[in-house]
N, C-alpha and C positions, 0 to 999 in steps of 0.2 A: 601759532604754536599752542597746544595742548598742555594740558596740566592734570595731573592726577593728584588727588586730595589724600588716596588710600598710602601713595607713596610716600608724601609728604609726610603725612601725622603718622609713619613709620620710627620718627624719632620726634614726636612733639614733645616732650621735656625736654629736650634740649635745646629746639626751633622755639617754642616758649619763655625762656628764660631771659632771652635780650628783649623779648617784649613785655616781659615787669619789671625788666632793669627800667626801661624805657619811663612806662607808666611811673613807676615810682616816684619819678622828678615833674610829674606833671600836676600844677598847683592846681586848687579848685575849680569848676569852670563856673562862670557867666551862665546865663538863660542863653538860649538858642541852640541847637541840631548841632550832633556830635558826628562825623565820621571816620570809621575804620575803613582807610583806603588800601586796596589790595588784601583785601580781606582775608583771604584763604578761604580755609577750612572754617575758619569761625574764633580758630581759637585765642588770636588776640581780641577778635571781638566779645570772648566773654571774660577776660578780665577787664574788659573797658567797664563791660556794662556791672561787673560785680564792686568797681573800685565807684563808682559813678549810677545807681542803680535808678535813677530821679531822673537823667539825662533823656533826651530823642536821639537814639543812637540808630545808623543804620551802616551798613557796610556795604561796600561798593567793590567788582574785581569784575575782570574781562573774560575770567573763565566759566561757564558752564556748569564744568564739574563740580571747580571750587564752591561756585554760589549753590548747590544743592547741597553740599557736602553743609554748608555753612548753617540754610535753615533747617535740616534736619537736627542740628545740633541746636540751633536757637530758634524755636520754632514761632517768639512773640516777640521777632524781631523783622527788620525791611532789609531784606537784599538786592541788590541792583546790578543790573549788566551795565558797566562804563566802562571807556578807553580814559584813562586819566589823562595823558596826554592831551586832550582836546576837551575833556571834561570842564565844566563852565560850575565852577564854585556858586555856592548862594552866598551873600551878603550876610551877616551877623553872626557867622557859625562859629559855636565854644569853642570846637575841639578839630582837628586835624592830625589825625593819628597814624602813621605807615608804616609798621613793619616788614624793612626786607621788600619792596617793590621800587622805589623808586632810583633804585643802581641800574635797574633795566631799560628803562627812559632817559634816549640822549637829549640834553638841555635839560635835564632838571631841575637846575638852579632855576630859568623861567618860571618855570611851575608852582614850586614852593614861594618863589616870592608873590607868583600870584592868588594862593595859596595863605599864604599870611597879611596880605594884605583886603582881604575879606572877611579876616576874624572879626567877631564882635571884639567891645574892649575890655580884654583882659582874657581873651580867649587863646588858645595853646597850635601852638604846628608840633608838631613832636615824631620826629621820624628817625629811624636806624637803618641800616645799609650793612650788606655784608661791605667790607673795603678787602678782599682776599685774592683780589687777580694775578699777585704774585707768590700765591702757594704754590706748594705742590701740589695741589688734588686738581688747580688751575690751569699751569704752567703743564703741566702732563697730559690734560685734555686735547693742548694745543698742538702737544708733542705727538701723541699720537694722529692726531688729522695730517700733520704734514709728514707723516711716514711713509714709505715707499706702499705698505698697504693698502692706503687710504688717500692717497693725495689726490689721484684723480676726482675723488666726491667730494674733494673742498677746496681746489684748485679756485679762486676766481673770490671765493667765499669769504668775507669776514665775521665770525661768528663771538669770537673773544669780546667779551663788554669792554668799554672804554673805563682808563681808572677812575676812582675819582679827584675832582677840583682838591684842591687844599683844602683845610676847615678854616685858615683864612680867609677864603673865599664867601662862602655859608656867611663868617660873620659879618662879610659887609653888603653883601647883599641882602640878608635878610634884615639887617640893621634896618635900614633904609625905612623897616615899616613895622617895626617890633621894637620893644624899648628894653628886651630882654633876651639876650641870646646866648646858647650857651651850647661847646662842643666836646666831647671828647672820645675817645676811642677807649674799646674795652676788648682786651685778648682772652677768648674764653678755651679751654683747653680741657675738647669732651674725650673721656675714656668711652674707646669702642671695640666690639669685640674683636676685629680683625680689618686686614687690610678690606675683606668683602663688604666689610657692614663699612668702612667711608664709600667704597662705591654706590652704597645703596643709598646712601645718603645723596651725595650728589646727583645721583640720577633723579630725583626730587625738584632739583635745582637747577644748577649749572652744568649738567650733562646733558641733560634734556636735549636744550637745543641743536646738539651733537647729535646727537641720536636720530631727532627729526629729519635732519639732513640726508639721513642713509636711506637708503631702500631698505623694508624690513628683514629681509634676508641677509643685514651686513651689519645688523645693529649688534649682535651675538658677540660677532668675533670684535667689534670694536671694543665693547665692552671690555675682551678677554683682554684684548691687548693692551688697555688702560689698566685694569687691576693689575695686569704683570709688572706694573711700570707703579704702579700707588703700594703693592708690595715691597719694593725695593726701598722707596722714600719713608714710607711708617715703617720700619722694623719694629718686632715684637716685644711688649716690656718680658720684666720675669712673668707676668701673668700668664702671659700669655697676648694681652692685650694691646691694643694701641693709642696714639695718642693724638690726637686732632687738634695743632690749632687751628684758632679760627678767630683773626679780625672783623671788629664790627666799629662803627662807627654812626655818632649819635647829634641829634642836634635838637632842641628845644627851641623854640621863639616862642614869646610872651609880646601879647600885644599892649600895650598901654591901658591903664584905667580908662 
């Protein structure tokens, strides 16, 4: 699956904000290599590198696009092609940073714990996740595929991300190798200008994959037929405008001194 950078940072103040919420809770680091995993565009990696300027920061992501997109914007930093899924952590590393990637990787708990269990001591995991697969901009993507329009192209297909574990869960798994854990969920609620701009939104994201599935000649009318349906769900405030929530969910580990 592809990824577009230009799509993305279509609304980066807003995809930005859960990643200085994020950053904000993350204590000092240790000596040793920081990274921004699922990097994007770059742009949480440059508040890593602005909150942290002294750090070895490099960012890591599967995409192409994204990794140009990334050193163009940080041009005296290291970007890397990794599948995190099978990516092999180094030993003593400060910082483990994920904005928004690792909801797409099933068994993620595996990862992050092995993941925190590589940090130097007193080194950070610190990751946020959309948790939204039972919205509306969600629940309607899925609505639309199994439509009489569409079903033949998704018949057989499961496309919908799995939810996520409990944050129960997070803390006792990551317990196990962090002396410090900590979870919570933040509802953030972006004004946009219409039903059109959440479509465009999530075609950044969670449409994507949707879209890929079709021949390019059917991506159009799916499209229409999602917005007819995210239309009805966001009704217009007095502005004129709309209102998007949007769950996200967050987890910090601290490793031991």
């Amino acid at each position: 699956m592809a990824w577009s950078a230009s799509q993305y940072l279509k609304f980066e103040d807003e995809r930005t904000r859960p990643a200085r919420d994020l950053l904000a809770q993350v204590p000092e680091l240790p000596p040793g290599p920081a990274f921004d995993l699922g990097c994007g565009p770059g742009n949480s990696t440059e508040l890593i590198q602005q909150r942290f300027p002294d750090a070895s920061l490099s960012g890591l992501d599967s995409d192409e696009n994204m990794l140009l997109a990334a050193a163009k914007r940080l041009p005296g930093l290291t970007f890397e092609k990794a599948d995190l899924a099978i990516w092999v952590p180094p030993k003593g590393a400060s910082l483990f940073f994920a904005n928004a990637v690792f909801q797409w990787l099933p068994g993620h708990l595996d990862i992050l714990e092995r993941l925190t269990a590589s940090l130097a001591p007193g080194g950070t995991l610190a990751v946020q996740m959309p948790d939204n697969i039972d919205q509306p901009t969600h629940v309607l993507m899925e609505e639309t595929a199994r439509s009489a329009e569409f079903t033949d192209a998704f018949e057989g297909r499961t496309i919908r991300r799995n939810p996520l574990p409990a944050p129960s869960v997070y803390v006792e798994r990551l317990s196990q190798h962090a002396a410090h854990v900590e979870v919570w969920h933040t509802i953030y609620y972006h004004r946009l200008a219409n039903a059109e701009a959440i479509v465009e939104w999530v075609k950044g994201t969670g449409l994507r994959p949707y879209l890929d599935a079709l021949p390019p000649e059917r991506r159009d009318a799916f499209a229409s037929a999602y917005t007819d349906r995210i239309r009805d769900a966001y009704p217009a405030m007095s502005d004129g405008r709309v209102l998007l929530r949007f769950p996200r969910f967050f987890v910090v580990a601290v490793k031991a001194d």
